[in-house]
N, C-alpha and C positions, 0 to 999 in steps of 0.2 A: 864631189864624188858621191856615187850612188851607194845606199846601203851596202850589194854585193864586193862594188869594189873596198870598199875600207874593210868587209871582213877579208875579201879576199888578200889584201895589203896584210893584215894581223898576222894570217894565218902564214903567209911568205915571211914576216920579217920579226914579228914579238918572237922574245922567247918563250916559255912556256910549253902545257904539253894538251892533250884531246884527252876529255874523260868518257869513259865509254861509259852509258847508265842505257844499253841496249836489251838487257835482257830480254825474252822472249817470252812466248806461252810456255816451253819445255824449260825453259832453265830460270823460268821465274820462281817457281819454287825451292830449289836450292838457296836464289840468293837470298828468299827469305830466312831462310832456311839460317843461312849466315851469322842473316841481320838478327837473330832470336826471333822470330816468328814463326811458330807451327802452323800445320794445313790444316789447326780444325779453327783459326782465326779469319777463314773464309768459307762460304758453304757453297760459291759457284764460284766461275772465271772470273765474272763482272767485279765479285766480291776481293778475287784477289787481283787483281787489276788495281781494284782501288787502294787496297793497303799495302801494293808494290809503286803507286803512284804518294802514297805517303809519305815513304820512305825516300823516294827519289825530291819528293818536295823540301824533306828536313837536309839533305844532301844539297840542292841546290839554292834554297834560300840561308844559309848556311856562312858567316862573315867569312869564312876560312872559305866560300867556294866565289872565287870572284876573276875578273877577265886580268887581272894582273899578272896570274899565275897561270890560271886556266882559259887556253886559250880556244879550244870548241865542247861541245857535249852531241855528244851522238845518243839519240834518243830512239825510243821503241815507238812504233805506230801512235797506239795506245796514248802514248802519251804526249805525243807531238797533237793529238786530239782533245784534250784536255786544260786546265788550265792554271798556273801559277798565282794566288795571288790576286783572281782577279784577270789574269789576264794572259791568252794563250801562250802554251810553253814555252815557243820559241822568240815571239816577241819578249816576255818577261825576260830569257836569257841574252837577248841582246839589249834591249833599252833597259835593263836594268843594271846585269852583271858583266855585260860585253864579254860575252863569251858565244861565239859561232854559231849555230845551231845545226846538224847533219840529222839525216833518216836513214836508221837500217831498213834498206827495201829487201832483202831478200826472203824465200818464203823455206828456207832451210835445205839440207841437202840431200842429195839422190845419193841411191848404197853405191857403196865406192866402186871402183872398176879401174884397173890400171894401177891400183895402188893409189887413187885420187878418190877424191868425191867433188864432182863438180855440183852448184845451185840448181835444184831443183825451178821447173817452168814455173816463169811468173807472167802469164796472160794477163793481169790486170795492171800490169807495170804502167803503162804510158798513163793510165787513171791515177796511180797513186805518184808518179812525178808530176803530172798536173795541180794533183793536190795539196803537193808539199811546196809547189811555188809559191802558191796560193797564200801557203803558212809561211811564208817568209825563211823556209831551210835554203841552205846554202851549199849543200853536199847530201852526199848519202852512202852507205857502206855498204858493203856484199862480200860472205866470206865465201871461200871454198876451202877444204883444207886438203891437203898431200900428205900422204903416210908410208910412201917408196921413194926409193929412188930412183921412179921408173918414168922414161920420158915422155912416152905416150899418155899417158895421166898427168903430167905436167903440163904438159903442152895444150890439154883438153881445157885442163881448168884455166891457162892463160889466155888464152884463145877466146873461151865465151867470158873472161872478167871484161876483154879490151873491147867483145863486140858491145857487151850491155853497158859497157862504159861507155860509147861515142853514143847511143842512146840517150842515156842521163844526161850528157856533155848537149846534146844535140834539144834536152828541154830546157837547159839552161843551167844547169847542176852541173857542180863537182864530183865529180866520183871517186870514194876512196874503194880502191882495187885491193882486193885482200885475198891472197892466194896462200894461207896459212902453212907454214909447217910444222908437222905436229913434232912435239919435242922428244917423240917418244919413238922417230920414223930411226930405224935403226941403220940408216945410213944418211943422217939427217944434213952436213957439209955436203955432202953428193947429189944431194936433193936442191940443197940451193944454190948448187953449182948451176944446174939443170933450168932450177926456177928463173937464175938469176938471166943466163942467155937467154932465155923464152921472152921475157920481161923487155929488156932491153929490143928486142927482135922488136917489139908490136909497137913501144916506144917511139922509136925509129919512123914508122908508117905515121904519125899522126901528124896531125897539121900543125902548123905553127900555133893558132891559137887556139887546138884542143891541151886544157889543160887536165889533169888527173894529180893524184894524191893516191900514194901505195902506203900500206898497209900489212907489216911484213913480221916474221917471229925474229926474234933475236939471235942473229946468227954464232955459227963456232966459231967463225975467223973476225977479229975485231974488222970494222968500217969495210966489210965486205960491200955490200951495197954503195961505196961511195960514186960509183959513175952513176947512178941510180939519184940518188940526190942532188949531184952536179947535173941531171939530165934536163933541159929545154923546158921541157914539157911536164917536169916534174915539178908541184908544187909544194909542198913537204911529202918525206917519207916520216910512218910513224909507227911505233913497234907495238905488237899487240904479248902482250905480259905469258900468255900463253900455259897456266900450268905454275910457272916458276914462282917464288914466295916474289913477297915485293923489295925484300932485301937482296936478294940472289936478280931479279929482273931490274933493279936500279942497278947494280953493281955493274949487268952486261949494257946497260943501255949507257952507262956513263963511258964506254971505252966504246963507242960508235958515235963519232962525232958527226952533226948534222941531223943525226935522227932526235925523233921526240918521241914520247910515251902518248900510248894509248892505251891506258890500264882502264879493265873494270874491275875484275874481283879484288887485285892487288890495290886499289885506289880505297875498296871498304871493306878492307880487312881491317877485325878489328870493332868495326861499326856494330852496336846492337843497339837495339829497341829501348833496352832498360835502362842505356844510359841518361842521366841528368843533359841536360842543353848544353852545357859547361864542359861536360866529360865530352862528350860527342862531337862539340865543336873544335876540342883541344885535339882530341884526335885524328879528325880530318885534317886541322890544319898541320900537325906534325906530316901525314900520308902526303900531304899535297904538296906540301915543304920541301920531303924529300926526293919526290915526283922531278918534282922543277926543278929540283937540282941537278938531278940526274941529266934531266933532259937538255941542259944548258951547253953541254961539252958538243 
């Protein structure tokens, strides 16, 4: 079997759950922020690039981060650029830790309309999927988020996840489709009512062997999503933590059977700078512990 297929095997049938270490230029600073790292610990981007790539390196060279438990990492440009050890990021996370390797492609999002916000144009997309085959990724993620319950804005953002996904699917990539709902959309069941037909609609259109991976908030109604996961063409769905602590976002993902965790904040909560090797290792693997557990049911 070829590299893609055994991770693609992993990702179908391990249990475990996706870590998300995607942060971005805008919200890289908060996570530093998190982790005990203030903004005058870098004097330009390049600089905090490199001490958000630190931080992700003690994370994933880390005994408590390994493909046992953890079964992809979704990485930021940045760092799928860079190198582990010695040796670029995504090889180091699969011939080392067997854990998958994904790219956040998208370039963030357009002001909302519809009560949506669909992904801002990414004209250099077919370059940067070229270059992530290159680095041996195996997937790649795109959010859009929904904050109505309004179906016109629903239907926009599913619409261009499914068209930019037969793209990705069509360089050779996975695509995890992530049509987020924000936790805070005040008619937020209605909305995944909405999402969840929209979803299924474009589903239905693909080919037999376009395969995809959704990427969804943890719904009101327990295994709401289960035709979603039972679907063809679905290769896992996985919940994105969304806001909620990682006790309250375990808690919802363990009564959705099938789905699995795609936590990043919730995954390093907890984590700081200051900690000893010891303290920081115990830590994550506690986070990851309960991660997995969660994601088991």
């Amino acid at each position: 079997m070829s590299r893609f297929d055994d991770q693609k095997q992993k990702i179908k049938a391990q249990p475990g759950f996706i870590a998300a270490l995607d942060q971005s230029g805008g919200s890289t600073p908060k996570a530093l922020g998190l982790y005990g790292i203030k903004p005058d610990a870098w004097t330009d981007e390049e600089g905090m690039y490199r001490v958000v790539h630190e931080m992700r390196t003690r994370i994933i060279t880390s005994p408590a981060f390994n493909g046992e438990r953890v079964m992809g990492a979704i990485l930021f440009e940045n760092t799928m650029d860079r190198d582990i050890k010695g040796q670029p990021t995504a090889d180091y996370l699969w011939e080392v830790k067997k854990v998958v390797p994904f790219l956040k492609i998208d370039k963030g999002l357009a002001d909302e309309q519809d009560g949506a916000q669909v992904m801002k144009a990414m004209p250099q997309l077919d370059a940067l999927l070229k270059k992530a085959v290159s680095k041996h990724i195996f997937g790649t993620k795109m959010r859009s988020v929904i904050k109505q319950a309004n179906a016109a804005g629903i239907n926009a953002v599913v619409k261009q996840q499914f068209e930019i996904g037969k793209q990705i699917i069509a360089a050779g990539l996975v695509p995890i489709i992530e049509p987020e709902v924000d936790i805070h959309c005040p008619q937020k069941a209605q909305a995944e009512a909405l999402l969840k037909t929209a979803m299924l609609t474009e589903l239905n259109k693909l080919n037999p062997d376009q395969v995809v991976m959704l990427k969804l908030t943890l719904p009101e109604q327990d295994n709401f999503y289960k035709e979603c996961v039972a679907h063809p063409n679905v290769l896992k769905v996985v919940a994105l933590s969304g806001g909620y602590s990682r006790a309250d976002a375990n808690a919802r993902l363990a009564r959705n059977n099938g789905m699995v965790a795609s936590f990043s904040r919730a995954l390093s909560e907890g984590l700081t700078a200051q900690q000893s090797d010891a303290e920081f290792n115990a830590m994550l693997d506690a986070a990851v512990e309960s991660i997995y557990q969660a994601s088991k049911t």
